[in-house]
C-alpha positions, -999 to +999 in steps of 0.1 A: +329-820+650+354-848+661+350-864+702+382-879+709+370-913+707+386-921+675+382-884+663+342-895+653+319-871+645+295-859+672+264-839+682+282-804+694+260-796+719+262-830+735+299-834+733+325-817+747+346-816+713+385-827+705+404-796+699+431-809+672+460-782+680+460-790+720+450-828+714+426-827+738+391-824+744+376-790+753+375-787+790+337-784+808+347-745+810+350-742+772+322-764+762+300-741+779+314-712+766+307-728+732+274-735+743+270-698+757+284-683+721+261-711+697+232-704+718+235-665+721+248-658+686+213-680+674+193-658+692+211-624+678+202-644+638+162-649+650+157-616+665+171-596+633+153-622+609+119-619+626+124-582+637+114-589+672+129-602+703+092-616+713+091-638+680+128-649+690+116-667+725+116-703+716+137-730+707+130-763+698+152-796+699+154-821+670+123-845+681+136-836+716+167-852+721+185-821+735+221-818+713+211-858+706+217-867+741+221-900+728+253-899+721+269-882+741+304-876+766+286-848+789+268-862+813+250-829+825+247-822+789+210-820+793+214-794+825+242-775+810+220-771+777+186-762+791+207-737+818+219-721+791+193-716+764+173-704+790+194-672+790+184-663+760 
């Protein structure tokens, strides 16, 4: 997923992301959205694989760099993320 510096590829979760047909990036309201859809839609996938909502209640982040905070252009990425996968 392209960040408009120079249309390089980027973490989603980290990045608010370059949305070709209104060149421009997705605006704080849609990156959470995004984030609200990702994280939700991930937890409907591990309930029906495991069968059980309980089973579904964690969530881990790649050796704990939340979205790869590391490179990112959301500055509350970290807050947004964590607000947000708490929900489900």
């Amino acid at each position: 997923m392209p960040t408009a510096v120079g249309g390089e590829p980027a973490p989603p979760l980290a990045n608010r992301l370059w949305l070709p047909a209104e060149r421009r990036l997705e605006t704080p309201a849609e990156y959470r959205e995004r984030l609200r859809i990702d994280y939700g839609r991930t937890r409907e996938l591990l309930v029906a694989h495991f069968r059980s909502p309980a089973d579904a209640n964690v969530i881990a982040y790649p050796f704990g760099d939340i979205g790869h905070l590391s490179a990112n252009n959301v500055e509350t990425a970290s807050v947004v993320n964590l607000e947000i996968a708490a929900r489900y």
